[in-house]
Structures are given as C-alpha cells and as structure tokens.
C-alpha positions in Angstrom: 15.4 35.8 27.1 17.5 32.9 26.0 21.3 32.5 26.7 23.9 30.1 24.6 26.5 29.9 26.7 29.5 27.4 27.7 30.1 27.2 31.8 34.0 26.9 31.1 33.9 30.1 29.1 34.8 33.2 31.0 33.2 35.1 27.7 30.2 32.8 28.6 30.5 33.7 32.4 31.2 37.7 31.8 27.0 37.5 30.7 25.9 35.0 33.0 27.5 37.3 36.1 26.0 40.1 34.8 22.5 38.7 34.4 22.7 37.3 38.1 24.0 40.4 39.5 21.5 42.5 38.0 18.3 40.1 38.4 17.6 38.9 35.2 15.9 36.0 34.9 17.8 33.7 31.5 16.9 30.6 30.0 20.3 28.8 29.6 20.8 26.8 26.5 24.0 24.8 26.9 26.4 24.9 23.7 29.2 22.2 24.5 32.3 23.7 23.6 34.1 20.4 24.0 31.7 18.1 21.3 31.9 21.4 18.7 28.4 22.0 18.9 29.6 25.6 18.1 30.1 24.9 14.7 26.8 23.2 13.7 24.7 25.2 11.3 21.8 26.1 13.5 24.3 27.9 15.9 26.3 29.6 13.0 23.4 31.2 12.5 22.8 32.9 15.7 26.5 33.7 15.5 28.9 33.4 12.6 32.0 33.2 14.4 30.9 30.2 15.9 31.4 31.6 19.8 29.5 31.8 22.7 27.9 33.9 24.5 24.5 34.6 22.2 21.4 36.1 23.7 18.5 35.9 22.0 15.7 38.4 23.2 12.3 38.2 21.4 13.8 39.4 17.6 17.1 40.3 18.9 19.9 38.0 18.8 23.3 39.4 20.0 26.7 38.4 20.6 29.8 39.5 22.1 29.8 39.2 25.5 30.7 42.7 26.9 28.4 44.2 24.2 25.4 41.8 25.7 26.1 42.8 29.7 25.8 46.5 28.3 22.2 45.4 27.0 21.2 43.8 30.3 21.8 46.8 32.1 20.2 49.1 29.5 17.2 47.1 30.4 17.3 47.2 34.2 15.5 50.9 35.7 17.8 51.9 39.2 20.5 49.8 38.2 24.1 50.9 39.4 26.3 49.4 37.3 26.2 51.0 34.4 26.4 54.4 34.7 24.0 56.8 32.7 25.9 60.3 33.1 27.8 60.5 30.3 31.5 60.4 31.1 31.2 58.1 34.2 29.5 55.5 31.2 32.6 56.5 29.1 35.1 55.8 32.1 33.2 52.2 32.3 33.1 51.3 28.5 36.9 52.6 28.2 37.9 49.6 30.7 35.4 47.0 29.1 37.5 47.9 26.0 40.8 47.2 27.5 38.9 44.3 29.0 38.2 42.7 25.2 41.1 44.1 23.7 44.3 43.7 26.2 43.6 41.8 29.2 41.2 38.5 27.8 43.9 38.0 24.5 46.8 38.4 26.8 45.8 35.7 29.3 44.5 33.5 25.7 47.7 33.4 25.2 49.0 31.8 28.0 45.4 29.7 28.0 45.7 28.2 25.0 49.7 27.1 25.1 49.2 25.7 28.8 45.7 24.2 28.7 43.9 23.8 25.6 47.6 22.8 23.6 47.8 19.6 26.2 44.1 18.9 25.8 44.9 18.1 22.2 47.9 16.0 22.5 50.2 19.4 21.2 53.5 20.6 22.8 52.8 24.1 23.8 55.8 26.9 22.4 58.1 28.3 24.6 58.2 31.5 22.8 54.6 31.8 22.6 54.7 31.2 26.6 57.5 34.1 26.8 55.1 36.2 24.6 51.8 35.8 26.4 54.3 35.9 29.9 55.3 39.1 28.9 52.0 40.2 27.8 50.5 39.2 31.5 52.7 41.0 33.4 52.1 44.2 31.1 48.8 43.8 31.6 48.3 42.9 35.1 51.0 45.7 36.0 48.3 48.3 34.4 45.8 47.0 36.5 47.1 46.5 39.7 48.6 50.3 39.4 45.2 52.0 38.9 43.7 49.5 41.5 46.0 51.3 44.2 43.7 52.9 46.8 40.8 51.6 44.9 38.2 48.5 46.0 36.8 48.6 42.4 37.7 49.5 38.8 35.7 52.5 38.7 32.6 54.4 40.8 34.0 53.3 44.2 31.2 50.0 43.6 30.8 47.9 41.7 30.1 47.9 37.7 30.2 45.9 34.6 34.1 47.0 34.7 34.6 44.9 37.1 32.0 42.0 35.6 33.7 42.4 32.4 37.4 42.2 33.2 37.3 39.1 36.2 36.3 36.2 34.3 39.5 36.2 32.7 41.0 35.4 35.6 38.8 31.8 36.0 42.0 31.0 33.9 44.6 31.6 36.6 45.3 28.2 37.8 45.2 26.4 34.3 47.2 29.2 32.9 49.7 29.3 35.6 49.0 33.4 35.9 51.1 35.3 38.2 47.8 36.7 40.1 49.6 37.0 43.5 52.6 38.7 42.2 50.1 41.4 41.6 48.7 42.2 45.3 46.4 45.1 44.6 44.7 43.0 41.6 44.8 39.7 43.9 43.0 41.7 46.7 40.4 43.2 44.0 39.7 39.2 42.3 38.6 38.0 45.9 36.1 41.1 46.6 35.0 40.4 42.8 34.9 36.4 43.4 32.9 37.2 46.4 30.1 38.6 44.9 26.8 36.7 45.6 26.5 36.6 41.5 29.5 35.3 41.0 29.0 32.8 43.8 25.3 32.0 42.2 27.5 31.2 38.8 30.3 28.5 40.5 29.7 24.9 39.9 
C-alpha cells in the first residue's frame, strides 16, 4: 500500500493520521507540492486534479482524502473508528462531509490570502480576508456549539470525524485562525493533537 502525499498538506495529513492511528503499515511516496511535481504526467495519472493524497492499493488507486481514511478503516477488523451500525456510520460520514465541504474551504480561504499569496510575491485581498473571516467564525461557531459537553465529535471516542476535521487546523498559526476565541474547539484540537498518531505524524 503506497501513499502520495505532501507533509505540509493537512489533505495529505488527514490519511497519513488515519493510517497511523489505525496500524496500517504505508509506503510514503513524497510529491513536493512546492517544485510542482503535482502536475507532471505520471502523477496526473494517478490523479487528474493534480492533488494529493493518492493511495494506491494493489489495482486500486484512490483519491480524496476523507474518501481514502474511509477505506483504511473498511480494511481494519475491531476497529472503532468507523462505526459499522448504520446510523452511528451516517452520524460520522455526515461530519466528514461538513469536514470537505465547510470547514477545509472556509479556513483555504484565509490560507491562501495570508500564506500561500505572500509566498508568491502577491498582496493578499482584504475582502477576501473579510470573506474567509466571516466564513471561520461561522464555521468554528458550529463546531464549538456541538462540542459543548462533548470530548469528541461523535461516539464519546474517537473517530475519523475527528481525524478528518483537525488537520485543517495545522493552518491556524499561518492563517492567523481565531482557534482560542473558540474554547470548546481549542480544548477539543489539543486532545486531538495529542493523539499518539498525530504525534507519530509531526516533524
């Protein structure tokens, strides 16, 4: 089992987590990000959209991160987090979805005017900072509301809701996100961040 990954992409970090945490053994195959080696024809055809992650098991080749954690789960017997009853699962794969759809583009926003923008010599846009601002606290307000009383998205442990929707917060210092303003999601990142998985995935 081969994964394409980046170790600056939370996308790439979302899989990587998940493999730790459940005990799966990957190869890594580093796609540099930064040199555009996501772009060259060999990895376009692994993935078309020219992204990372990609996992590449035996004749399966698969991309999208949160659809590739579900698939490392699916292929781990006992494992907890990833339900099998049928509505905890739905309960799971309804926050992954908010996970790829809300919370990931709202903190690209802020991302890619305050990080990436200044990597390439551009002037980021205050009214895209105001969007993606306003977007973040939306966000983050949703979040730190359901997390009252809780220690973890769902099941009272631990699950890929949790692996999926954390990584986007590797972006809180270079995107200047208002993490703290948010206690009950601050509170949740460290437990997350403490994970021996995500600790295996640091550096």
């Amino acid at each position: 089992m081969r994964l394409y990954f980046f170790p600056a992409s939370s996308n790439s970090r979302r899989a990587l987590i998940t493999a730790r945490h459940l005990g799966i053994e990957v190869d890594l195959e580093l796609v540099d990000l930064a040199k555009g080696e996501q772009k060259k024809p060999d990895f376009l055809k692994l993935n078309p959209n020219g992204r990372v992650p990609v996992l590449v098991d035996g004749d399966l080749t698969l991309y999208e991160s949160h659809a590739i954690m579900q698939y490392l789960a699916d292929g781990v017997p006992g494992q907890t987090v990833y339900p099998t009853d049928r509505a905890r699962r739905a309960d799971v794969n309804r926050w992954m979805f908010w996970s790829a759809q809300h919370f990931q583009p709202a903190i690209g926003v802020l991302s890619f005017e305050r990080f990436v923008k200044p990597l390439r010599g551009l002037e980021p846009d205050p009214k895209e900072i105001a969007r993606g601002e306003a977007l973040v606290h939306e966000v983050m307000g949703v979040l730190d509301k359901h997390l009252t009383d809780r220690e973890w998205v769902t099941e009272g442990k631990v699950t890929l809701a949790d692996l999926a929707i954390a990584p986007a917060l590797l972006a809180k210092d270079r995107a200047k996100l208002p993490v703290g303003d948010y206690r009950n999601v601050a509170a949740w990142y460290e437990r997350v961040s403490a994970l021996e998985a995500w600790r295996a995935t640091e550096g």
